[in-house]
C-alpha positions in Angstrom: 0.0 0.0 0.0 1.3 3.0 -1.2 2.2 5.9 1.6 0.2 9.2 0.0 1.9 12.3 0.2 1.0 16.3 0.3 3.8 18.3 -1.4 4.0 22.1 -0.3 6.4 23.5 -2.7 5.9 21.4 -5.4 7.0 23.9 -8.1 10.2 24.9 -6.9 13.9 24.3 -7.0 14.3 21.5 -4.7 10.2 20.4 -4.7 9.9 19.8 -8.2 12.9 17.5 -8.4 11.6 15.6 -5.1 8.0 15.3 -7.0 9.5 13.8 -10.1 11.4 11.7 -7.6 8.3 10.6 -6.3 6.9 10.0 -9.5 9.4 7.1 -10.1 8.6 5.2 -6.4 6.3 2.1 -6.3 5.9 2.7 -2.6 5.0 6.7 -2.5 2.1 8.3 -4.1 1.5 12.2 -4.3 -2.3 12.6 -4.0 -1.8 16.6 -3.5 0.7 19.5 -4.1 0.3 23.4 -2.9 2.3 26.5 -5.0 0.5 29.6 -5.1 1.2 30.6 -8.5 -0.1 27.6 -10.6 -2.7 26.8 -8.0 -5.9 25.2 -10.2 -3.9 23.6 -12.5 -2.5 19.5 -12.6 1.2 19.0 -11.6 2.4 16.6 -13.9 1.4 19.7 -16.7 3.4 22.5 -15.0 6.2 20.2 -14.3 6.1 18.4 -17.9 6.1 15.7 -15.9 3.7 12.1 -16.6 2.0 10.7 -13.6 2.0 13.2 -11.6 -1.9 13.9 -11.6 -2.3 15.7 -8.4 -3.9 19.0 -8.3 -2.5 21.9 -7.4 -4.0 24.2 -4.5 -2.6 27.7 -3.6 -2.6 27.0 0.4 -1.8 24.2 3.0 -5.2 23.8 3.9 -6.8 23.5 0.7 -3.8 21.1 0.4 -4.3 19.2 3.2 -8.4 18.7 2.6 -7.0 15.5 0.3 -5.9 12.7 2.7 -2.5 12.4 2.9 -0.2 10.0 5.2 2.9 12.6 4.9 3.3 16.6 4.6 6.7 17.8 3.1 7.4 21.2 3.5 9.4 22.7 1.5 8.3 26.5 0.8 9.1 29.7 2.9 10.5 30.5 6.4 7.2 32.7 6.5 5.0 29.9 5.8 6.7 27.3 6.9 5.7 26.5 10.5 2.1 27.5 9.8 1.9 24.6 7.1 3.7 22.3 9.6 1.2 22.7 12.2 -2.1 22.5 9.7 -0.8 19.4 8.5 -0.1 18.0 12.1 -3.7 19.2 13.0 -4.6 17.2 9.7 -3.3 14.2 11.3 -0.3 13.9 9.0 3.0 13.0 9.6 5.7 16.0 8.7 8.9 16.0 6.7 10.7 19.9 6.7 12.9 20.5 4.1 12.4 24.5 4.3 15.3 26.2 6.5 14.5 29.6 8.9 13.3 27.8 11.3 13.9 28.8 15.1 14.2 26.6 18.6 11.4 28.0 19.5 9.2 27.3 16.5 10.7 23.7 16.4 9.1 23.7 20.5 5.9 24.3 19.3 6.2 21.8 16.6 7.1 18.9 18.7 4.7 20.2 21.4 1.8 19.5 18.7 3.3 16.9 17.2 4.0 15.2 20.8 0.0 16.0 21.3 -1.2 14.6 18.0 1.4 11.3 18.4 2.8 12.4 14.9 6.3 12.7 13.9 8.5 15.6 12.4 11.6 15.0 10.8 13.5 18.2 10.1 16.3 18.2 7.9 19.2 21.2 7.2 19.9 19.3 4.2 18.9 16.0 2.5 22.3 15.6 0.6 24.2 12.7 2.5 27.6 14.5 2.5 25.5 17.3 4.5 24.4 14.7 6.8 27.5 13.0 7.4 29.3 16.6 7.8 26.9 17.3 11.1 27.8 13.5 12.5 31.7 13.9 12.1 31.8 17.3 13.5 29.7 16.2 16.4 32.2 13.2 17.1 35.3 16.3 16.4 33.5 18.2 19.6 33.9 15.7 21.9 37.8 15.4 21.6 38.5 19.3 20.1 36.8 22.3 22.4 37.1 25.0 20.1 35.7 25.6 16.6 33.7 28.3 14.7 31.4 27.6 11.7 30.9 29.6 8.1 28.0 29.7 6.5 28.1 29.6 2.3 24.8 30.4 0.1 24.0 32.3 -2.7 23.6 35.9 -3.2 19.7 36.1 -2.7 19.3 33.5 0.5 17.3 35.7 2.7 17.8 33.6 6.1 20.8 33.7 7.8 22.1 31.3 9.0 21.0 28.2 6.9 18.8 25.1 8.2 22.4 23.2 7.6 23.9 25.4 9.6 21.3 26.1 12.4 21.2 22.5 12.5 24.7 21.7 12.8 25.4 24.6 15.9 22.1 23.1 17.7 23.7 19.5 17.6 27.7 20.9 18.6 25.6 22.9 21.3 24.7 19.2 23.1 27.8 18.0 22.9 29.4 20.9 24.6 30.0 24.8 24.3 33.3 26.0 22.6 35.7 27.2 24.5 36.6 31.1 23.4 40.2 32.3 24.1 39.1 36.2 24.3 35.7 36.6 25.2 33.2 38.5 22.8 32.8 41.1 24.9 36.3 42.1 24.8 36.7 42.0 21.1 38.8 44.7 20.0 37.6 46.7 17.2 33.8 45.3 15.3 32.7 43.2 17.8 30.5 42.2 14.5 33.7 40.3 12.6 32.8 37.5 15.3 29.9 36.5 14.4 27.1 35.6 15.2 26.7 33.0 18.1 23.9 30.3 17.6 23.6 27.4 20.7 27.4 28.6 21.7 29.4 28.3 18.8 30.4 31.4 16.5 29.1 31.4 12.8 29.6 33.6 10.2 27.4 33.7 6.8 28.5 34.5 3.3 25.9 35.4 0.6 27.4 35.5 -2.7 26.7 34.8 -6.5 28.7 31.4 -7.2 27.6 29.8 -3.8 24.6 27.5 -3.3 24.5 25.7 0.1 27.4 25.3 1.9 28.9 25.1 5.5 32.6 24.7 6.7 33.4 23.6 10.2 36.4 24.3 11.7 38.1 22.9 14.5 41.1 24.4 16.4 43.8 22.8 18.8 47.4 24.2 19.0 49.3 23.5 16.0 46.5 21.6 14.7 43.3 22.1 12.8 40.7 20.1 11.3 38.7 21.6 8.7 34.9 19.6 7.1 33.7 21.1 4.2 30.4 20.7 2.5 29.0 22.4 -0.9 26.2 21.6 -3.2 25.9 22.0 -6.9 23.4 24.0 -8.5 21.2 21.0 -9.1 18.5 19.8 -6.8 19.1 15.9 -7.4 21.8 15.6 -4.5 18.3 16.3 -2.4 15.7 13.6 -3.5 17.3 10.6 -2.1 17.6 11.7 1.8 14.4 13.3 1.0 12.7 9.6 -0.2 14.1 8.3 2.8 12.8 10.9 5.4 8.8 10.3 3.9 9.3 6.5 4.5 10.6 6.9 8.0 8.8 9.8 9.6 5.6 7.4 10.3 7.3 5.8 12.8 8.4 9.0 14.8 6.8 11.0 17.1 7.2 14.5 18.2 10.0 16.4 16.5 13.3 15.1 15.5 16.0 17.0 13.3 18.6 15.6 11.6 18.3 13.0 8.9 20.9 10.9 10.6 18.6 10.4 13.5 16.9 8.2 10.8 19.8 6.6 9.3 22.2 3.6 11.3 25.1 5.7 11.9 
């Protein structure tokens, strides 16, 4: 039986390439899709895509009024957790792909989702390298006490800092705080250069053309460093696998869970 799944963000970069990927499973089916600008109209024609038959509806809960076993989200920071809760209250099961995010609107999430016994799995990034980035630099942490993190994305990437990256400070954060040699406070000159600090550790975005999703975490000991890197192409593919994967496990989650490694046997 085939899990049925509601798509918010079907039209986009990274939502059009995990419909198509959809399209190709014998275990997923998408029974509804939600993008304002071509709502009305049947997926599988905007995308140029065959088999893709679902309809098109310009908001979550016009979305949502089609059964559907799993809610991806992947639209706007502005949107986002408003979608996320009408499709808990909907009885669905979450996967979050958008990034913007905050601690406190991931509380509420699992607050709900702890209420409705439904699970949200809340990924930075779907790409494996991504995922396997956060899991070595949380296994770094616990032997190095001092690192900072940068923060790559393109030009136009309104939130700072990335779901990668927010995710990847969160997860440091509970292994330990970095040590700082000079505190912030006594920073000589733009206190700004620093940073900004998210769950203890410093991080520092870059927005420009050329960039696409990236984060760098570095790690500092005396006469040492250790250095993990990850960047994305300009394609969406990278995505659609970790993406799969997160739909087929989030049924058996409840309440919130972030990182895509909390699903996978690391």
């Amino acid at each position: 039986m085939s899990l049925k799944v509601c798509l918010a963000g079907a039209t986009g970069w990274a939502g059009s390439e995990l419909a198509r990927g959809i399209a190709a499973t014998d275990d997923l089916k998408l029974v509804g899709a939600m993008a304002r600008r071509h709502a009305g109209q049947k997926l599988g024609d905007v995308l140029g895509e065959g088999g893709l038959d679902a309809t098109i509806f310009a908001s979550a809960a016009e979305a949502l009024a089609q059964r559907c076993d799993v809610f991806v989200e992947y639209t706007h920071p502005d949107s986002a957790k408003a979608n996320i809760l009408a499709a808990l209250e909907h009885g669905a099961h979450v996967v979050v792909g958008t990034s913007g995010l905050t601690d406190e609107d991931y509380a509420q999430i699992d607050a709900v989702a702890r209420e409705r016994q439904r699970g949200v799995l809340a990924c930075g990034n779907f790409a494996l390298t991504a995922v396997l980035l956060i899991k070595f630099a949380e296994m770094a942490a616990k032997f190095i006490p001092q690192w900072e993190i940068i923060d790559y994305a393109s030009a136009g990437k309104p939130d700072a800092p990335s779901g990668t990256v927010r995710e990847l400070a969160t997860r440091l954060g509970r292994v330990r705080q970095p040590r700082l040699e000079v505190p912030l406070e006594q920073t000589v000159g733009l206190r700004e250069t620093r940073g900004g600090t998210l769950a203890g550790s410093q991080v520092h975005a870059v927005r420009l053309p050329g960039f696409v999703i990236g984060v760098e975490a570095i790690f500092g000991m005396p006469e040492q460093t250790l250095s993990l890197r990850h960047h994305a192409g300009s394609g969406a593919q990278p995505y659609v696998g970790g993406a799969l994967l997160a739909i087929r496990k989030v049924s058996g989650l409840v309440g919130l869970h972030r990182g895509l490694d909390t699903v996978l046997e690391l």
